[in-house]
Every structure is written in structure tokens, then in C-alpha cells.
N, C-alpha and C positions, 0 to 999 in steps of 0.2 A: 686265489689260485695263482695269480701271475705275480705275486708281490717279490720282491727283491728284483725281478729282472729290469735293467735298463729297456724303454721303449723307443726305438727312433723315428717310429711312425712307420704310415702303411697307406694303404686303401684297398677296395673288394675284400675287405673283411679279413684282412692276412696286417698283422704287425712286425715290421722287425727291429728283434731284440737281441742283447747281449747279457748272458749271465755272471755276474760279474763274479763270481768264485770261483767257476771253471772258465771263461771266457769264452764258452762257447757262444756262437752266434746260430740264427737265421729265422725263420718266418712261423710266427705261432697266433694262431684264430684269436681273433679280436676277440671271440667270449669269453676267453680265459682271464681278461681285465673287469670283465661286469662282474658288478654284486648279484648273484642269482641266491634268490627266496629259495631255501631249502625246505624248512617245513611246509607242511601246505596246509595246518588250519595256524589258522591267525588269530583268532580268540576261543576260550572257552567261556561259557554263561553257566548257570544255573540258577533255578530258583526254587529253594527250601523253605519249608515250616516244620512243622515237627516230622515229618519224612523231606525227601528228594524228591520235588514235583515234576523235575525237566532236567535236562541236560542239552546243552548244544555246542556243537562244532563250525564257529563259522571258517570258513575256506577262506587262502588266496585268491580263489579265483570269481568268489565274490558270491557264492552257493553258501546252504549253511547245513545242518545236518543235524534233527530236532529229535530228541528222543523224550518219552513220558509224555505229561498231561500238562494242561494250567491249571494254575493255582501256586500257591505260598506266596510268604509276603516276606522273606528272605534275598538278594539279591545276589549273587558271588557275579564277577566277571574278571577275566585274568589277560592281559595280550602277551604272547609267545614271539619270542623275535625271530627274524627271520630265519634266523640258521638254527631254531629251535623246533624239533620232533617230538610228538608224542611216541612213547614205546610201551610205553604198557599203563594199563589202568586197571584198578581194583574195584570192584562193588562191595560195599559190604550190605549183607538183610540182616533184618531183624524181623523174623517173624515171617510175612509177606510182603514188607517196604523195605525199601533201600533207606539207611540212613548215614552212608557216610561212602565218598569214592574218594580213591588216589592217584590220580593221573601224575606219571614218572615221564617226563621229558627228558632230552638228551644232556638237559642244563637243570635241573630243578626237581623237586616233587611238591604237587600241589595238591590240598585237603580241601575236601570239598563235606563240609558238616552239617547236618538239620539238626535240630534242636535234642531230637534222640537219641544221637549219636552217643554221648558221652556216656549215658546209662544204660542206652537198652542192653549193648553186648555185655553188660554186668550183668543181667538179671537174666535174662535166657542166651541159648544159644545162638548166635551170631555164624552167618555161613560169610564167605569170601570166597569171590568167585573171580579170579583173572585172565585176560589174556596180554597175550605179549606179540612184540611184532618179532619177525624172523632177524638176523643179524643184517646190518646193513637196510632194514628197511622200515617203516614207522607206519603207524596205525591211522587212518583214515575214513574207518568206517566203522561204530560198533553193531552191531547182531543182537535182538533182544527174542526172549519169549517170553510174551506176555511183558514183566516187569526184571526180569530177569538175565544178565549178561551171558550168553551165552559162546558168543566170537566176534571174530572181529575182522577186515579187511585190510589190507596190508598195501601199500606203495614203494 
């Protein structure tokens, strides 16, 4: 946020600076120089076998947010950088199991595959089920019924 402006120091939380394009000067909040954590989960996990056993969301703030069961012996884990949002994620079923999700970041899309993936949506029908986060805001919390994606919370 504060990049390009000259800093010439401050204290109580006020900096002054000069923007050196326009020349304008005077007193702008120390926060505007901190690196602040935009996303707010910082890994996703999973663990698959022939379906999607679990899912999870760990937090910034050191919380985590565990959806499904144990079990698989599949391992996925992914870390999202700071200024990285989830926006939208996909389930895909087969049947009555989940065998494949797509979590879309503000930087990326990540596959998240069980062993069924590849064939089951060839052989029967395949539903997908998505939500999405509003403009400007990213996805936090997902909403299941039973095994199934239903919505999602937004920040």
C-alpha cells in the first residue's frame, strides 16, 4: 500500500511522507507500510483414497476448519500466500461421494483428486455443486449437508 512514497519518519502511529510524482506531502497511518495477511486461511489439507475423506481449512489466526471423516491414505496439503483468497470452490459427486474439488484462489486453481476421479464422472453422472464468494470478498467457511456442498460464508 505505501510503496513508492518517500518515508521521513514519525511517531504515535502517523509517518511523514512525500509522494514523489505529485510532490505532495504530509502524515499517513503507519499501517499503510505493514505487510497485512489478506487471506485468512493459510493452508488447505486433504486426505483421499478412492473418494475425498476430509477437507480442511487451516486459519491465520491459528483455528482450522475440518470438514468429512478419517480415513484415506492419500495426503494433498497446499500453503496459500498471504495476499492469497479463496473465491470459489467446486465439489464434484459421484454417486453419493465426493471425488474431486476445485478450490479457485485469487492467484491460482487447485485440484484436489481421489482416486475416482478420473473415471467415475465417465461412467455415471457426475453432479457439481459451487459456491462463490461475493465481489470483493472470499470464502471462509464452507456449509455441508450431510456430504454434500451446500454454501458457504464469506469475509
Amino acid at each position: 500500500l505505501g510503496q513508492g512514497l518517500l518515508d521521513y519518519g514519525g511517531r504515535n502511529g502517523w509517518r511523514f511522507c512525500k509522494n514523489p510524482v505529485t510532490g505532495e506531502t504530509g502524515f499517513v497511518p503507519k499501517w499503510v507500510f505493514e505487510q497485512r495477511p489478506f487471506g485468512v486461511v493459510q493452508r488447505i489439507e486433504a486426505t483421499t483414497g478412492k473418494y475425498i475423506e476430509n477437507l480442511t481449512f487451516h486459519m491465520r489466526d491459528g483455528s482450522r476448519r475440518f470438514y468429512g471423516t478419517a480415513g484415506g491414505d492419500r495426503f494433498f496439503s497446499e500453503d496459500l500466500a498471504q495476499d492469497e483468497a479463496i473465491v470459489r470452490v467446486t465439489q464434484e459427486i459421484w454417486g453419493d461421494e465426493c471425488v474431486r474439488y476445485q478450490v479457485k484462489t485469487t492467484r491460482r486453481e487447485l485440484v484436489i483428486n481421489s482416486l475416482e476421479s478420473g473415471k467415475g464422472c465417465l461412467q455415471k453422472p457426475c453432479r457439481r455443486l459451487t459456491v462463490e464468494s461475493k465481489r470483493q470478498r472470499q470464502i471462509r467457511t464452507l456449509k455441508f449437508l450431510d456430504k454434500t456442498l451446500v454454501g458457504s460464508q464469506h469475509q
